[in-house]
C-alpha positions as CSV (number, residue, x, y, z in Angstrom):
1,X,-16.9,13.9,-19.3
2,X,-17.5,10.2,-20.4
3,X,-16.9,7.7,-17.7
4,X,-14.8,5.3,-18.2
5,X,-16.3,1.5,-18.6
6,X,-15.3,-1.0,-16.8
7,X,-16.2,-4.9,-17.9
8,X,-18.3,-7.3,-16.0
9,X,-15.6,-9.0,-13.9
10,X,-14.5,-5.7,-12.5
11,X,-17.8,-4.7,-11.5
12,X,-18.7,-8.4,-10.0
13,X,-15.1,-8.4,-8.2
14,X,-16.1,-4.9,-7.3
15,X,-19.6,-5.6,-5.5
16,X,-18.3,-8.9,-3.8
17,X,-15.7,-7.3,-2.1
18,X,-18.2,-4.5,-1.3
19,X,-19.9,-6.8,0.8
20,X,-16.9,-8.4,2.2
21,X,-16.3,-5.4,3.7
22,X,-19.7,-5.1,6.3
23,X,-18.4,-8.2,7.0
24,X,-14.7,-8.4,7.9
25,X,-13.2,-5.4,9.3
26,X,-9.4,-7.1,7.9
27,X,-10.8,-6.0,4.6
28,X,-11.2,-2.7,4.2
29,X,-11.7,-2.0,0.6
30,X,-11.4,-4.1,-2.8
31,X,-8.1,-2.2,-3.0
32,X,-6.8,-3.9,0.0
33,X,-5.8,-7.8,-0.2
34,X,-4.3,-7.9,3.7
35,X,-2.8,-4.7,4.9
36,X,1.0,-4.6,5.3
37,X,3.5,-2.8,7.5
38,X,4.8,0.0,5.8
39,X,7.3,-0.2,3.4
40,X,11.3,0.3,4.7
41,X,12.8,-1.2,1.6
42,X,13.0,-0.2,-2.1
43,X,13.4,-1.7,-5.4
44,X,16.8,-1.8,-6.4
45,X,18.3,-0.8,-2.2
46,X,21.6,-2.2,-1.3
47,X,21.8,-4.7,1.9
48,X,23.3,-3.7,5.1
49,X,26.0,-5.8,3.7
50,X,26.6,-3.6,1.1
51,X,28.0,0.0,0.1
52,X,25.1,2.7,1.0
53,X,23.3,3.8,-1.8
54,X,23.6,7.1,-3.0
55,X,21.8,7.9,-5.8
56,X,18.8,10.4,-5.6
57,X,15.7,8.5,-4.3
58,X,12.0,8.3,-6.0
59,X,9.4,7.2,-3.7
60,X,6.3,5.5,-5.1
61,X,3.8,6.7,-2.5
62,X,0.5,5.0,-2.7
63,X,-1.7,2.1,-1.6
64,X,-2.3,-1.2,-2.6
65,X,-2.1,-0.3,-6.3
66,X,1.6,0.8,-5.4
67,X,2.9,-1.8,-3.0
68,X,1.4,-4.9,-5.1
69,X,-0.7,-7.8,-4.5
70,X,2.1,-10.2,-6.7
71,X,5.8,-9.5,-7.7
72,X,7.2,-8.1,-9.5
73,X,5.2,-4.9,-8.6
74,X,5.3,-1.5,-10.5
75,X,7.8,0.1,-8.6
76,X,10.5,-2.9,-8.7
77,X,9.8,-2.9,-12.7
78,X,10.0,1.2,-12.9
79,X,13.3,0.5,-11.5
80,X,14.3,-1.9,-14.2
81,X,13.5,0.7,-16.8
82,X,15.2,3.3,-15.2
83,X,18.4,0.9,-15.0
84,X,18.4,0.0,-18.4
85,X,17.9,3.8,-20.0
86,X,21.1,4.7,-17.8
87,X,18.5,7.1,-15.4
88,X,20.5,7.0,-12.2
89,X,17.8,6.7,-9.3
90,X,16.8,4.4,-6.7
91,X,12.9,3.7,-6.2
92,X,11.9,3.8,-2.6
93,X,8.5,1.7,-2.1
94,X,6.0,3.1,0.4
95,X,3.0,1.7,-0.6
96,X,0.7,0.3,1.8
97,X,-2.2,-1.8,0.9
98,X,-5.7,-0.7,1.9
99,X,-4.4,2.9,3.1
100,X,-6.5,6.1,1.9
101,X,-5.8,9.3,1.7
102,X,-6.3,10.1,5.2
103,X,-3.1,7.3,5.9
104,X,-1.4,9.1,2.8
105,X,-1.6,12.2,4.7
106,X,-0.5,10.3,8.4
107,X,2.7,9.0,6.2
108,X,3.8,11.9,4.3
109,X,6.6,12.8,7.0
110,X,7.8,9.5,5.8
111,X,8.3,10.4,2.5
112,X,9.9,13.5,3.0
113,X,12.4,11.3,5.3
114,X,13.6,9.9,2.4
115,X,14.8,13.3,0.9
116,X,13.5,12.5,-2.4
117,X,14.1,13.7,-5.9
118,X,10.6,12.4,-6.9
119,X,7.6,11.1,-5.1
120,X,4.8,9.8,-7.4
121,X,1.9,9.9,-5.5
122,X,-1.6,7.7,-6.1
123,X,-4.3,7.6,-4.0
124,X,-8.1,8.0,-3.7
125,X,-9.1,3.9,-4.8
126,X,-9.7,3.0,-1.4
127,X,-11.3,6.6,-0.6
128,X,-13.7,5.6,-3.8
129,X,-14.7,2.5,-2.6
130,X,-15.4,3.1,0.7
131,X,-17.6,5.9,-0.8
132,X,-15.9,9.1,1.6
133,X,-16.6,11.6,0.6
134,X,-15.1,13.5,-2.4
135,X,-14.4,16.9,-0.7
136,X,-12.7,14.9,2.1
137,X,-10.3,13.0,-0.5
138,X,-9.5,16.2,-1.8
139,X,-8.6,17.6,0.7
140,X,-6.3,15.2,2.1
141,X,-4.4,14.9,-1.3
142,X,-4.0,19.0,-1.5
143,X,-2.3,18.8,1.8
144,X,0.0,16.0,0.6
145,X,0.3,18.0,-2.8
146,X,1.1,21.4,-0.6
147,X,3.5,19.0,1.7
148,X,5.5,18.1,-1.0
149,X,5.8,21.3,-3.4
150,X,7.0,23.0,0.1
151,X,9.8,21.3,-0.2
152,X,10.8,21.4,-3.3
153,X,10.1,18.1,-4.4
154,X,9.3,17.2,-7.6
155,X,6.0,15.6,-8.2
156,X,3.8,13.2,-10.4
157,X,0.3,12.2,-9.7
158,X,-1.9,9.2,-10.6
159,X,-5.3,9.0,-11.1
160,X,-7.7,6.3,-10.4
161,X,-11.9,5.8,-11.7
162,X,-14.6,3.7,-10.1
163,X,-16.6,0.8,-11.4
164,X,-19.9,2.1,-12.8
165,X,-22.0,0.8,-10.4
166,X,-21.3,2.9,-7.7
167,X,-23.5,6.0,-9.3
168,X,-23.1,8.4,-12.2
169,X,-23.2,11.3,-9.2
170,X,-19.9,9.9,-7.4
171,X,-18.1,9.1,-10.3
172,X,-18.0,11.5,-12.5
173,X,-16.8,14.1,-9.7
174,X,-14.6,11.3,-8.4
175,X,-13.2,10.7,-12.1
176,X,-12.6,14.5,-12.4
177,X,-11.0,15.2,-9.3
178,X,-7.5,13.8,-10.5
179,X,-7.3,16.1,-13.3
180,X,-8.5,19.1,-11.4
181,X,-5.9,18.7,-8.4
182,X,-3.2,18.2,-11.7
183,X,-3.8,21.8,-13.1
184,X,-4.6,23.7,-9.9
185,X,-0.9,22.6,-8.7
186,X,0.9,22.4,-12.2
187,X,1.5,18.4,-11.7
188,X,2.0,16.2,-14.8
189,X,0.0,13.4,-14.2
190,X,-2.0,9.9,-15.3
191,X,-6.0,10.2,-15.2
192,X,-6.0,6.6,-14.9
193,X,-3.1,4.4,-14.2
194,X,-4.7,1.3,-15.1
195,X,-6.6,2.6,-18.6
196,X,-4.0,0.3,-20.7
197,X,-4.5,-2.8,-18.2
198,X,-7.9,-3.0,-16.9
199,X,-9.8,-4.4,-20.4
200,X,-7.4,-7.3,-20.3
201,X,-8.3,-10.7,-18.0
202,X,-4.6,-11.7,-18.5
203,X,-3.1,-8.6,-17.2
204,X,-5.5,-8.7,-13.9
205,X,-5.6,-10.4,-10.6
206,X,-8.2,-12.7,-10.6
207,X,-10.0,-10.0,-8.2
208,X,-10.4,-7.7,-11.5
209,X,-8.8,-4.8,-9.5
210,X,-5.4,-5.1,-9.0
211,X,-2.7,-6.1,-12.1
212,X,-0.3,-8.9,-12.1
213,X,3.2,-9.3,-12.8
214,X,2.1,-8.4,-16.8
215,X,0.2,-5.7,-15.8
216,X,2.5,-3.8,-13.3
217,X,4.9,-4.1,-16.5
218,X,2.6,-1.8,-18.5
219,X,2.0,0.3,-15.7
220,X,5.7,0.9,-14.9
221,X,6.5,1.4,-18.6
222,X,3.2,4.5,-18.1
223,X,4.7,5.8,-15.2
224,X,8.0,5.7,-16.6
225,X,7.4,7.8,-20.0
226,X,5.3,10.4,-17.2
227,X,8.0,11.0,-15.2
228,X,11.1,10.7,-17.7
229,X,11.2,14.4,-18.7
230,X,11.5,15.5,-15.6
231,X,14.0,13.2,-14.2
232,X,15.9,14.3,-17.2
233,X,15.5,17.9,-15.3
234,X,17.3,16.8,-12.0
235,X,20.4,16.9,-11.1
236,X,23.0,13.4,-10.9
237,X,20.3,11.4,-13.4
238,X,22.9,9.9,-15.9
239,X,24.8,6.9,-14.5
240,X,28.4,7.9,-14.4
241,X,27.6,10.9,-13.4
242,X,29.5,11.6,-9.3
């Protein structure tokens, strides 16, 4: 399987927050700008002002990739796209930054909380870059897969790569895991949610690893046409509709 490359920037931004990391224990990972409580709100949720929302929920379940280092974030411009194609659902936020999969797996009562339609779930960067290792990762995100698909729930996954510095031996088998876990469990899915972003400086972060307000456009309009067909599927999905 070819590895993915990943420019010089990435790979600098990469190392430097590597290093960052034996020395501040706030920083966990270069996924992780400052961790955050977790998420209550969604894009798009009324105020307590307000009539209760009612249509069915998506929850964007991930780290710092999904709760955003800028705004707009991916999940507040999903929800503009699902707005303007007349898909009836609300987008429920719960990512966290700097969690792994282990915190994924802490949080997924959380999720099911929420009762959703949808849950789009990306983890494993942090899990990467701290170098845990790959059977571990795994296993936490079969448990989350198993978790959900118990219930019922519909279900998306997102992939994630490595910079190429951190070894031929962990990547590839890092890379590969996201597709494996996506036909094991029948899940559509991304093998890497920022292939369309990462090559461009202006839709980065000047840390190389997360995208801005340009980027998380691209990345909502991915993640969109992934889940579109099955949102389709479900019930209540055209505005209008009771």
């Amino acid at each position: 399987m070819r590895t993915l490359r990943f420019p010089t920037f990435i790979v600098a931004a990469a190392l430097v927050c590597a290093l960052l990391d034996s020395c501040s224990a706030r920083k966990n990972s270069p996924l992780q700008e400052e961790r955050v409580p977790e998420a209550t709100g969604s894009a798009g949720s009324a105020t307590s002002s307000q009539p209760e929302d009612s249509r069915p929920v998506i929850v964007a379940f991930g780290d710092s990739l999904t709760a955003g280092v800028t705004t707009p974030n991916y999940p507040e411009q999903l929800q503009e796209l699902l707005d303007s194609s007349g898909l009836r659902f609300r987008v429920d936020n719960q990512g966290v930054s700097g969690d792994t999969t282990t915190d994924g797996l802490a949080r997924i009562a959380n999720v099911m909380a929420a009762h959703p339609s949808l849950v789009i779930l990306e983890f494993g960067g942090n899990d990467g870059l701290r170098g845990i290792p790959i059977e571990a990762t795994r296993s936490n995100l079969e448990q989350m897969i198993e978790h959900i698909q118990a219930a019922r729930t519909a279900l998306v996954l997102l992939g994630i790569t490595l910079p190429p510095n951190y070894g031929p031996e962990y990547v590839k088998p890092f890379t590969a895991l996201f597709p494996a876990l996506a036909r094991k469990y029948h899940i559509p899915y991304i093998p890497f949610l920022l292939a369309n972003v990462y090559q461009h400086r202006e839709l980065m972060q000047p840390d190389g690893i997360h995208p801005n307000g340009a980027g998380n456009r691209i990345v909502a309009q991915d993640v969109f046409q992934l889940i579109r067909p099955l949102l389709q599927s479900l019930p209540a999905h055209r505005a209008g509709q009771p």
